[in-house]
C-alpha positions as CSV (number, residue, x, y, z in Angstrom):
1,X,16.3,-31.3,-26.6
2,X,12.8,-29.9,-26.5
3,X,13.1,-29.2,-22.6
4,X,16.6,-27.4,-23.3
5,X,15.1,-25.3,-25.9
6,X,12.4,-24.1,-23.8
7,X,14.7,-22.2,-21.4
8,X,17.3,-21.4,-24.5
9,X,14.2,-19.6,-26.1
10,X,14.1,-17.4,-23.1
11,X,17.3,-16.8,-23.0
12,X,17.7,-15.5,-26.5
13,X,15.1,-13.2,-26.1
14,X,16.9,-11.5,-23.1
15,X,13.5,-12.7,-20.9
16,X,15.5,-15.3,-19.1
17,X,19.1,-14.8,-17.7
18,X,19.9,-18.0,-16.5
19,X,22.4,-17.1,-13.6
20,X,22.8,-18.4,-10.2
21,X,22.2,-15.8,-7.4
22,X,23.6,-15.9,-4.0
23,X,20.7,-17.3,-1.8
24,X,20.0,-14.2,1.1
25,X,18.5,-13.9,4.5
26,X,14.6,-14.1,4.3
27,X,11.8,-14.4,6.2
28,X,10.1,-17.7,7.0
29,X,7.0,-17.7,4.6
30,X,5.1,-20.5,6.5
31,X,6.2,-24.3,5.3
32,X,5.2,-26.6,7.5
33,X,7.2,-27.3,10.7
34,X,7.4,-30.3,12.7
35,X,5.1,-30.3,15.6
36,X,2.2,-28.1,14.0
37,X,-1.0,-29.0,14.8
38,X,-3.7,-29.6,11.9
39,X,-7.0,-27.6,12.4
40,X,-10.3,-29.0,12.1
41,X,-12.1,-27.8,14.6
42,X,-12.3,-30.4,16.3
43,X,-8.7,-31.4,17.3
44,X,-8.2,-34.3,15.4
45,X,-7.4,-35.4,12.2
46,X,-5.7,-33.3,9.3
47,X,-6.5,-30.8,7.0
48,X,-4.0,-30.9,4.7
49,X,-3.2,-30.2,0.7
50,X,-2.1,-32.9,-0.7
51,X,1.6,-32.8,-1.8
52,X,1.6,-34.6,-4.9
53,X,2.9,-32.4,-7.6
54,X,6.3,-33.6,-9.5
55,X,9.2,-31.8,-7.5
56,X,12.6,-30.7,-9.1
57,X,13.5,-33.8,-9.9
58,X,10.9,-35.8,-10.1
59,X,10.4,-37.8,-13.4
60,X,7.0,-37.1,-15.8
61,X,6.0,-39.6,-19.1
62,X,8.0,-38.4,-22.1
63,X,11.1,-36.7,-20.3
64,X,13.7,-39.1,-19.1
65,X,15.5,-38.2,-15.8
66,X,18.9,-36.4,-17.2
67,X,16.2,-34.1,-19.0
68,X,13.8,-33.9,-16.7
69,X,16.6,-32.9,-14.0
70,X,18.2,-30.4,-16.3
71,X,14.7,-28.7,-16.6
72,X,14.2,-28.3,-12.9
73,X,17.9,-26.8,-12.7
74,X,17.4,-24.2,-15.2
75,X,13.7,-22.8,-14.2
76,X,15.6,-23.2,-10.5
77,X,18.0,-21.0,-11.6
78,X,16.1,-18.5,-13.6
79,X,13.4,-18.0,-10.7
80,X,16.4,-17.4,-7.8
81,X,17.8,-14.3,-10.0
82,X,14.5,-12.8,-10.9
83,X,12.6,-13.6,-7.1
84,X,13.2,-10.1,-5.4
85,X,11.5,-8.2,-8.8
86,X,8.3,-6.8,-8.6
87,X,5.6,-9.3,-8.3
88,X,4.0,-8.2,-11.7
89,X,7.3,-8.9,-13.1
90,X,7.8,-12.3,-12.4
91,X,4.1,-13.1,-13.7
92,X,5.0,-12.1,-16.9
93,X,8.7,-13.5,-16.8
94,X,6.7,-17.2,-15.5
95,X,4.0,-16.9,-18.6
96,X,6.9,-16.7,-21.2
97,X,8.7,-19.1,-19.6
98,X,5.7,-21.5,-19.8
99,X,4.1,-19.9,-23.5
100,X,8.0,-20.7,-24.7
101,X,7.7,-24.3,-24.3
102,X,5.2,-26.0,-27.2
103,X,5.7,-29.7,-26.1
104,X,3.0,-30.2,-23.6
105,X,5.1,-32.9,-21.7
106,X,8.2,-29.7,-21.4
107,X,5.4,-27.0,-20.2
108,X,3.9,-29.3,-17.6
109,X,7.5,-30.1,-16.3
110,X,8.4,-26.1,-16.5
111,X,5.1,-25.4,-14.7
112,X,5.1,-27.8,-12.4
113,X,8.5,-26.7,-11.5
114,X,7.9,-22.9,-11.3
115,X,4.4,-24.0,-8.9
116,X,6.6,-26.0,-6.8
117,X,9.5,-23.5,-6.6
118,X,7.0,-20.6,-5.1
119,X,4.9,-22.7,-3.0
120,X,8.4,-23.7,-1.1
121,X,9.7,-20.9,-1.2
122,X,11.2,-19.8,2.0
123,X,10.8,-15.6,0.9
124,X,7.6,-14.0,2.3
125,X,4.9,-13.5,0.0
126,X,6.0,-16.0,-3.1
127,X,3.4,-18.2,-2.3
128,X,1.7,-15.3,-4.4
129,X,2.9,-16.7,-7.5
130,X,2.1,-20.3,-6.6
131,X,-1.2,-19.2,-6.2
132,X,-1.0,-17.0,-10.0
133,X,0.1,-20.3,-11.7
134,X,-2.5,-22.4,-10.3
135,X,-5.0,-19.5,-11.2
136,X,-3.9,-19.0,-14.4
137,X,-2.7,-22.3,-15.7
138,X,-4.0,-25.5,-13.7
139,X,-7.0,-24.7,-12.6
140,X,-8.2,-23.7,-16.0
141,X,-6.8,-26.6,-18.0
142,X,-4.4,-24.8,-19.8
143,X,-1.8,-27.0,-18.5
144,X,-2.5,-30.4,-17.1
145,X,-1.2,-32.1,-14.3
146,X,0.0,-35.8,-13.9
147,X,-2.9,-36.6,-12.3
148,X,-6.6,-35.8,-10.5
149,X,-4.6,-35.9,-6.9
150,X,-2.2,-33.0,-8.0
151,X,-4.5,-30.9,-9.2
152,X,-6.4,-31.3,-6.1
153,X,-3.7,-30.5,-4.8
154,X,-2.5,-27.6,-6.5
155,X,-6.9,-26.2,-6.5
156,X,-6.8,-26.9,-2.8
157,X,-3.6,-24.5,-2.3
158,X,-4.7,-21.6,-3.7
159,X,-8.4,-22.0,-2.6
160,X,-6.5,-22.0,0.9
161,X,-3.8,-19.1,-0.2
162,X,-6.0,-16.7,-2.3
163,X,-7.5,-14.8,-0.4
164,X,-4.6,-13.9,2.7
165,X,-1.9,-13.0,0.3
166,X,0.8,-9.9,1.0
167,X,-0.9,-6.5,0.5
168,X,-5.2,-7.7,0.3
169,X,-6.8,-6.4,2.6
170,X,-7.1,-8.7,6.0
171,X,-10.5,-11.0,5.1
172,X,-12.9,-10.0,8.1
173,X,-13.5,-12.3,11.3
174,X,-16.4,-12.8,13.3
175,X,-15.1,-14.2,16.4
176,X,-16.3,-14.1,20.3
177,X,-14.3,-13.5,23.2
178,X,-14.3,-15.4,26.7
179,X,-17.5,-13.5,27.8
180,X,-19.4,-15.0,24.2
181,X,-19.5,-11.4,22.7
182,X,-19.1,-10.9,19.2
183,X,-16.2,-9.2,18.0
184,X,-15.6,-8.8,14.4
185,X,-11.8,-7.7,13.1
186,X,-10.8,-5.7,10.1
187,X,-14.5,-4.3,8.7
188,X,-15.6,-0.9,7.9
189,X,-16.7,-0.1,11.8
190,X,-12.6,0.2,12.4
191,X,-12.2,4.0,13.5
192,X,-9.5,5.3,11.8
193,X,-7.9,6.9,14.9
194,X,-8.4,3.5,16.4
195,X,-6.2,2.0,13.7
196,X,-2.5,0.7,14.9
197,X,-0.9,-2.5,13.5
198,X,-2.6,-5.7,14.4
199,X,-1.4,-9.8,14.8
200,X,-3.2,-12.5,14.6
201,X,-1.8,-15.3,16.3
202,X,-3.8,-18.4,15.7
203,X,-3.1,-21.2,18.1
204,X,-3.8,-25.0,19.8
205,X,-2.9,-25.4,23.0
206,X,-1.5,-29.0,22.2
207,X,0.5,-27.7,19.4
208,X,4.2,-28.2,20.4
209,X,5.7,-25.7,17.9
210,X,2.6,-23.0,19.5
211,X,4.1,-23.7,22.8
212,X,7.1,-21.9,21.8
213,X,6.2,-19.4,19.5
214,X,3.8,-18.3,22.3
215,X,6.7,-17.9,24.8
216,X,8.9,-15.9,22.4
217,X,5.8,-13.9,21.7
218,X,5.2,-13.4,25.5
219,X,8.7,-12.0,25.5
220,X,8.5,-9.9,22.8
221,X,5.5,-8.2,23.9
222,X,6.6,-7.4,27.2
223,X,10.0,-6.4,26.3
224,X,9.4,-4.3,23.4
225,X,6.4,-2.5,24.6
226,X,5.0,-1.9,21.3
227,X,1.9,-0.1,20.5
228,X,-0.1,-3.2,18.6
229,X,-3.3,-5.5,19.1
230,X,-2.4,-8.7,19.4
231,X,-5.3,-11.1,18.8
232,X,-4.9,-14.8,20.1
233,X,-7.0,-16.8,18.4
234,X,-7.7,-20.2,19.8
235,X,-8.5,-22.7,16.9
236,X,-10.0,-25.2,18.7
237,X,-13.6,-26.0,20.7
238,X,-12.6,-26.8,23.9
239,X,-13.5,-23.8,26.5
240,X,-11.9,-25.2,29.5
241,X,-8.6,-26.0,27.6
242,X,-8.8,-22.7,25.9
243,X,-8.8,-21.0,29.4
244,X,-6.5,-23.2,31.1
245,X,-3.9,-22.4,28.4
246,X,-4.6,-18.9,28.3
247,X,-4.1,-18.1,32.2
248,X,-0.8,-21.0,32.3
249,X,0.9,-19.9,29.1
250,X,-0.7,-16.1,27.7
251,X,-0.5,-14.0,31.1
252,X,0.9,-11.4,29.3
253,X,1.5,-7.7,30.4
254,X,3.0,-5.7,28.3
255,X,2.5,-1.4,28.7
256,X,1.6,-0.6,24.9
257,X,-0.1,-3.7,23.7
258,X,-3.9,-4.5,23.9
259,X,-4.6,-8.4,24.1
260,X,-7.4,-9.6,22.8
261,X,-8.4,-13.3,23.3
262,X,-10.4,-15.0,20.7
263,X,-12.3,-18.2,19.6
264,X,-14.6,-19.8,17.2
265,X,-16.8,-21.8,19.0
266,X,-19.2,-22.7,16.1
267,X,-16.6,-22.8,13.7
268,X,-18.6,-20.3,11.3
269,X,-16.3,-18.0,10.7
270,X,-14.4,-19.4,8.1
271,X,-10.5,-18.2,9.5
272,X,-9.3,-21.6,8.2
273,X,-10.2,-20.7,4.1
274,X,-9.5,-17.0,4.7
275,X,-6.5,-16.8,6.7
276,X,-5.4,-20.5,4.9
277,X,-4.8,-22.0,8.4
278,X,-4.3,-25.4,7.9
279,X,-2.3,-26.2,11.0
280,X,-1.0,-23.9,13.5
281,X,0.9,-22.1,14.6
282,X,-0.4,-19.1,11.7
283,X,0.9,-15.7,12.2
284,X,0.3,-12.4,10.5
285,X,1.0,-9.1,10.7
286,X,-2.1,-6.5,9.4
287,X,-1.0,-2.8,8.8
288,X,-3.4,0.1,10.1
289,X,-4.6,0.5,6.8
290,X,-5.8,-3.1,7.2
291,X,-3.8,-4.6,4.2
292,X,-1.9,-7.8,5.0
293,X,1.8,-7.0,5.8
294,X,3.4,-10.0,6.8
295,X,2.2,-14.2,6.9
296,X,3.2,-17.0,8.2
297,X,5.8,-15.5,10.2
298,X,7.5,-16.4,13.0
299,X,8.6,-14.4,16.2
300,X,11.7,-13.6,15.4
301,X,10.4,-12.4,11.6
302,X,7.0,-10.5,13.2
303,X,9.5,-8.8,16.1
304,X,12.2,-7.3,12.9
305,X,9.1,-6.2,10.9
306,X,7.6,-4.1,14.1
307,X,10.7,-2.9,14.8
308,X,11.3,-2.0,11.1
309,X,7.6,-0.4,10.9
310,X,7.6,1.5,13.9
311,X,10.6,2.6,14.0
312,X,10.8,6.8,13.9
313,X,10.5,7.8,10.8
314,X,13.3,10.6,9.4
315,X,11.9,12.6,6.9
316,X,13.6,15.1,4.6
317,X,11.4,18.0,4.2
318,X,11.4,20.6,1.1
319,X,12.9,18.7,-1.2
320,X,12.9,19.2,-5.7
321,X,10.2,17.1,-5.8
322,X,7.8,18.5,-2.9
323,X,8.7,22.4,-4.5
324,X,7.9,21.0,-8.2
325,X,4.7,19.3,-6.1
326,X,3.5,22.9,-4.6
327,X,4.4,24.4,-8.2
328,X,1.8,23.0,-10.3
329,X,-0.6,23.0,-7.3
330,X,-0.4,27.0,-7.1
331,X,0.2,27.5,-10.7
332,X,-3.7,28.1,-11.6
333,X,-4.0,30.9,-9.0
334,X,-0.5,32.7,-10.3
335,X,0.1,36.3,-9.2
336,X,-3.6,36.1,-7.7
337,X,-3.1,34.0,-4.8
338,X,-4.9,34.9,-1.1
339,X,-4.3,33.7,2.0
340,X,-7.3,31.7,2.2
341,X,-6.2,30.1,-1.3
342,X,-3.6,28.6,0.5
343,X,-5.5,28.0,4.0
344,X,-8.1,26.0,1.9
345,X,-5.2,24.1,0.5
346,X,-3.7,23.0,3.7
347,X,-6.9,22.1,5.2
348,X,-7.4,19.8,2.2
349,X,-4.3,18.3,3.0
350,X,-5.3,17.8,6.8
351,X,-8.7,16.3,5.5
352,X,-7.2,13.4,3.0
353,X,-4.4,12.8,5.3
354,X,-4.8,12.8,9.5
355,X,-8.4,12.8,8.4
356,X,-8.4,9.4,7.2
357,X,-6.1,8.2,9.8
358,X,-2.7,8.5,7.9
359,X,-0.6,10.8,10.5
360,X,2.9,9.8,8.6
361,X,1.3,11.3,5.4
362,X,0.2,14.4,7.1
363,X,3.5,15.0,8.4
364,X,5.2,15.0,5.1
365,X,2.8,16.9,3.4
366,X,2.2,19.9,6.0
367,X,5.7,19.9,6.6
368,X,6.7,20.5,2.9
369,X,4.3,22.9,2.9
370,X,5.8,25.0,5.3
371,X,9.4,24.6,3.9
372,X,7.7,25.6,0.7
373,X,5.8,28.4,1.9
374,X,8.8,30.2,3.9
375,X,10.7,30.5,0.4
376,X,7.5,32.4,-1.1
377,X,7.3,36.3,-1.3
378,X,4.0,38.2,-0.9
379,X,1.7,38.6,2.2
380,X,-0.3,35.9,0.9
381,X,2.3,32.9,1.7
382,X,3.6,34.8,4.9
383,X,-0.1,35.3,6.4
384,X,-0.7,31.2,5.6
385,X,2.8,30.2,7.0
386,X,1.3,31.6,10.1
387,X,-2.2,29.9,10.3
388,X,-0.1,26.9,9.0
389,X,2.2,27.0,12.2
390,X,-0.3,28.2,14.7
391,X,-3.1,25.5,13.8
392,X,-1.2,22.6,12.2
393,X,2.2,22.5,13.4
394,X,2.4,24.1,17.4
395,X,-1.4,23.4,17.2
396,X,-1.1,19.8,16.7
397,X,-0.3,16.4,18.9
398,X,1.1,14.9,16.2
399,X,4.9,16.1,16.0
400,X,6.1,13.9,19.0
401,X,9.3,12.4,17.7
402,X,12.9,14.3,17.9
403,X,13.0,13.9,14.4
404,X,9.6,16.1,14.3
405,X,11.5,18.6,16.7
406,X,14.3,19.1,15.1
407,X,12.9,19.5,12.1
408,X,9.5,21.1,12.0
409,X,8.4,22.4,15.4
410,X,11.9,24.1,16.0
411,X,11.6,25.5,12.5
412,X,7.9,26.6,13.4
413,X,8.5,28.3,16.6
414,X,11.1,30.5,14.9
415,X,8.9,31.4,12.1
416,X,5.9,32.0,14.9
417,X,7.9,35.0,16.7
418,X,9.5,36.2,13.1
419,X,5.7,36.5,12.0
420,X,4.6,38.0,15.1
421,X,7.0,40.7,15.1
422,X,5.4,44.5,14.5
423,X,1.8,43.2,13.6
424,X,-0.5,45.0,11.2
425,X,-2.6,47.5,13.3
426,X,0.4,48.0,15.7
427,X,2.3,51.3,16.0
428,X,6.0,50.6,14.3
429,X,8.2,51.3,16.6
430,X,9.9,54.5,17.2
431,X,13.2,53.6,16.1
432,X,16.1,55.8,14.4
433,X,17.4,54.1,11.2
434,X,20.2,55.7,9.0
435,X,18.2,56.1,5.6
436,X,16.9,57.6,2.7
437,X,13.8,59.4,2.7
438,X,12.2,60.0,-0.5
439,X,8.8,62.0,-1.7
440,X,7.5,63.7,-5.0
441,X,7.9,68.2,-5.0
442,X,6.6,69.3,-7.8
443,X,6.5,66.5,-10.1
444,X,10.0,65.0,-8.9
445,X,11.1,62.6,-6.7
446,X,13.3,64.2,-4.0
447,X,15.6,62.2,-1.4
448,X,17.1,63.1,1.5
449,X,19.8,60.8,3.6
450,X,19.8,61.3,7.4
451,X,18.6,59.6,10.3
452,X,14.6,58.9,10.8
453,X,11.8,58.4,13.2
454,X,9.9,55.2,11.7
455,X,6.9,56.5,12.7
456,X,7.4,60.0,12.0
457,X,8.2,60.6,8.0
458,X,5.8,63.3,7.6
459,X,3.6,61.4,4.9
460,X,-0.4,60.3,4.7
461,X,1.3,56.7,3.6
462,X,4.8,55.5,3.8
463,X,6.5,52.3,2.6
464,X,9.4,51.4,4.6
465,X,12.1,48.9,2.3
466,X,14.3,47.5,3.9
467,X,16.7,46.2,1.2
468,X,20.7,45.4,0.5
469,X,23.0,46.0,-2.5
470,X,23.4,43.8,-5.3
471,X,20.0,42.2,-5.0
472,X,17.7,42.3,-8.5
473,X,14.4,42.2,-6.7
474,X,15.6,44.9,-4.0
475,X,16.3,46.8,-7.1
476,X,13.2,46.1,-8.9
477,X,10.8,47.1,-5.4
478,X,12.7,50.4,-5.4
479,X,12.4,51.3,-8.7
480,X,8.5,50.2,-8.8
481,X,8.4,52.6,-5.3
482,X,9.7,55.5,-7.5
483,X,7.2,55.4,-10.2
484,X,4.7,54.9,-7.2
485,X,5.7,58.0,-5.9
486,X,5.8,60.0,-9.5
487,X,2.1,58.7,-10.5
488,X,0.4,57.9,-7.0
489,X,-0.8,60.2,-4.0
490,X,1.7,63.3,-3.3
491,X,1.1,62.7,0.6
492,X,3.1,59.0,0.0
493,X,6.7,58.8,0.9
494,X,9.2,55.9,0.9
495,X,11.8,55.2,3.3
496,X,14.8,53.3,2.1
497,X,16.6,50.9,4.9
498,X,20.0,49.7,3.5
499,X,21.2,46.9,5.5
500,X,24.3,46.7,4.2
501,X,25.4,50.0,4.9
502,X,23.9,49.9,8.6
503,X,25.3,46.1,9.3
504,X,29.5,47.9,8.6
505,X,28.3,51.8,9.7
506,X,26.3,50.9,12.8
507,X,26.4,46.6,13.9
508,X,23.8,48.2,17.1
509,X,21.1,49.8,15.1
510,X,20.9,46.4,13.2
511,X,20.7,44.3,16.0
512,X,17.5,46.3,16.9
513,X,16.1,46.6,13.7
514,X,16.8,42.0,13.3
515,X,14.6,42.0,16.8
516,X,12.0,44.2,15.5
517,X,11.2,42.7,12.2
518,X,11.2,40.0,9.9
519,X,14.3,40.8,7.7
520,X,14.9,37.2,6.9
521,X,14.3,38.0,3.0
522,X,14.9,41.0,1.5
523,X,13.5,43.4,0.4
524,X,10.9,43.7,3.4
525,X,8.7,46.1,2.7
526,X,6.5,47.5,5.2
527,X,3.4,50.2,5.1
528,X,2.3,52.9,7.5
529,X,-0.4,55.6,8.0
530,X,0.1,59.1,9.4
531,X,0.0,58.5,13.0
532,X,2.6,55.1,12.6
533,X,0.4,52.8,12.8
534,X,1.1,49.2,10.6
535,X,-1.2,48.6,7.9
536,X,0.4,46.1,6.2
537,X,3.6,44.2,5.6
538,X,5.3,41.9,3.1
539,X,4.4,43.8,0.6
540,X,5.4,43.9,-3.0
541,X,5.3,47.0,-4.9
542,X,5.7,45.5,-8.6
């Protein structure tokens, strides 16, 4: 009854919703196969945990079978509906399962149960939480085992899992090559431009299961073509075996793929603790930022995960979150903002990103910058857009994908020959535009509608606004230009452009005026001296 009310404890405190759960595809997490070859380093013998640890079903002193069985099926049960949440989860969903039983006979069956469930899992990765319950119960006492050979074996598992688990860093290797020169994986001498995803293939040439994995491997390699370094590491001592094997069976060739073929001659390096290679074949899969992404795969499992990873990434640019992002980071400089405000930003953004190696990052970041910065009014965010595009975007070797040039590079070169269009320091051109001309005589603003010569309005200064009906900031720039002309220099005039009117009066002189600026957001406000010449644009007047 004690073992029933363990898990009914759980249960009633909503921990522990004892469900079965439809058992899903899943990656091979490493169990031992048939025809594996122990490593000792010196091709014989076994190096093995011991497997001694009461299984579902087993029987331990105290609890008789029909209890001890209907233990196992509950924590079974439990552990299947909660094994695809987070990690952390199930650590603290295992410790109440465990803290909820008081009868030390019921929490070494329960623990025992949830130790044996992880380390057999077949899901990638749950040998993590074999590993915690070892940590955090057996090997401390808090808990104890049957006997001095399951502890062993339990102490001897995670010694041999610790320190290779999902997401820690890849331990470092000191290995040789053919030639007997030292060449040392995964430390801090790793380039980040040189970093790409990396596999470790550990090997014997007698082992019957590495015969094939090395042949699918071969395959996939070649076939694939991708853009990885694949290290073959031969586990055992025997040079002229190691080369035989390596020119008969690993003559690969693929285009993208560096090989690198490696051994431990003095068996110093400690790749059977660290990479918990007890018998081979041992695959993994290291991500360029050197954390361990996949172990104890397979081919099959290692080929889906490289095509998953490497596939071309779609990104959505300028979304909510990246404008609320951009928001709080411009919010200290306000109203105030210069151009260099924002270039320093963007090259802070290159410098923590494609600076430290992480292209994908840089991508996303510069490109919701852009998206971000093309919605902004002022000179400020146009003048950045176009150091943004010219140096980061059309300036870069980083936007290869279609992906990249449908959505960024496309987008850039549009905005490159919008911001190039009638350049500060250039004459405006002499175009005729339907508009109204206004100046101050004698304390009053007069206007007068007719056709004008950009470049010829008669005034020391002259702001061109080129606006359209019905739009509150339009309405706001002109009214701001009018108290600009009542209180400022009597040589200013302003020149108002409506759009609308010229768009239904005269479709021609819009098309010119569309190729000769920027009137993607209106107003568009542009200055000019006496002689025509451009002295600024994207100008506010408020």
């Amino acid at each position: 009854m004690k073992a029933l009310a363990c898990i009914a404890a759980a249960a009633f405190y909503g921990l522990a919703a004892l469900f079965p759960v439809a058992a899903g595809g899943s990656m091979p997490s490493g169990s031992p196969h048939s025809g594996s070859r122990p490593v000792d380093g010196t091709d014989s013998g076994m190096l093995s945990v011991p497997d001694t640890l009461p299984g579902p079903g087993a029987t331990s002193r105290g609890l008789d079978s029909l209890q001890r069985k209907a233990v196992s099926q509950k924590v079974g049960e439990y552990l299947s509906a909660i094994v695809t949440e987070p990690v952390s989860m199930q650590e603290k969903e295992v410790d109440f399962l465990i803290e909820t039983c008081s009868d030390s006979l019921v929490r070494q069956a329960v623990a025992t149960d949830i130790y044996s469930f992880y380390r057999d899992s077949p899901i990638m990765g749950a040998e993590a939480l074999a590993v915690y319950v070892c940590d955090k119960w057996f090997i401390p006492g808090k808990v104890k085992l049957p006997d001095e050979a399951s502890f062993m074996g339990a102490r001897m598992f995670a010694e041999f899992n610790r320190r290779s688990l999902i997401g820690m860093k890849a331990p470092g290797l000191e290995l040789k090559d053919s030639l007997g020169n030292e060449v040392r994986l995964f430390g801090p001498q790793d380039k980040p431009e040189d970093r790409r995803y990396s596999i470790l293939y550990f090997y014997s040439p007698d082992c019957a299961r590495c015969r094939m994995e090395t042949i699918m491997l071969r395959s996939i390699l070649e076939n694939d073509g991708f853009p990885v370094d694949f290290h073959a590491i031969y586990t055992g001592r025997n040079r002229a075996e190691w080369m035989k094997y390596i020119h008969s069976q690993m003559d690969i060739s693929p285009v993208s793929t560096r090989i690198f073929h490696l051994w431990d001659p003095e068996m110093d390096s400690d790749f059977q603790i660290k990479y918990g290679i007890m018998q081979t074949p041992g695959l993994f899969l290291i991500a360029p930022d050197g954390t361990i992404a996949g172990r104890r795969l397979d081919a099959v499992s290692l080929e889906k995960m490289l095509k998953d990873a490497l596939a071309p990434a779609e990104a959505e640019y300028g979304s909510e979150e990246s404008e609320k992002f951009f928001d709080k980071v411009f919010a200290p400089f306000a109203d105030s903002v210069k151009c260099k405000d924002i270039d320093a930003i963007a090259q802070h953004i290159e410098d923590v990103t494609l600076g430290q190696g992480d292209t994908l990052l840089f991508k996303q970041m510069t490109g919701d910058l852009m998206y971000y910065l093309t919605n902004r009014r002022g000179a400020a965010y146009r003048c950045a857009t176009g150091h943004l595009v010219k140096d980061r975007i059309l300036g870069k070797d980083v936007w290869k994908t279609a992906d990249d040039s449908l959505k960024i590079v496309s987008f850039a070169r549009i905005l490159d020959d919008l911001l190039s269009k009638t350049p500060v320091s250039a004459r405006i051109p002499d175009i005729k535009v339907d508009a109204v001309l206004k100046m101050n005589r004698g304390g009053e603003i007069r206007a007068a509608e007719g056709r004008f010569r950009l470049g010829k309005t008669g005034g020391r200064q002259t702001y061109i606004i080129f606006h359209t009906e019905g739009c509150p900031v339009c309405k706001a720039e002109i009214n701001a230009a009018d108290s600009l002309l009542l209180h400022g220099s009597r040589g200013t005039r302003v020149l108002l452009v409506d759009m609308d009117m010229i768009f239904s009066s005269n479709p021609g002189q819009a098309g010119v005026l569309l190729d000769t600026f920027d009137l993607t957001m209106l107003p568009f406000i542009i200055s000019t001296d006496r002689k025509g010449k451009v002295t600024g644009k994207y100008l506010s007047l408020l």
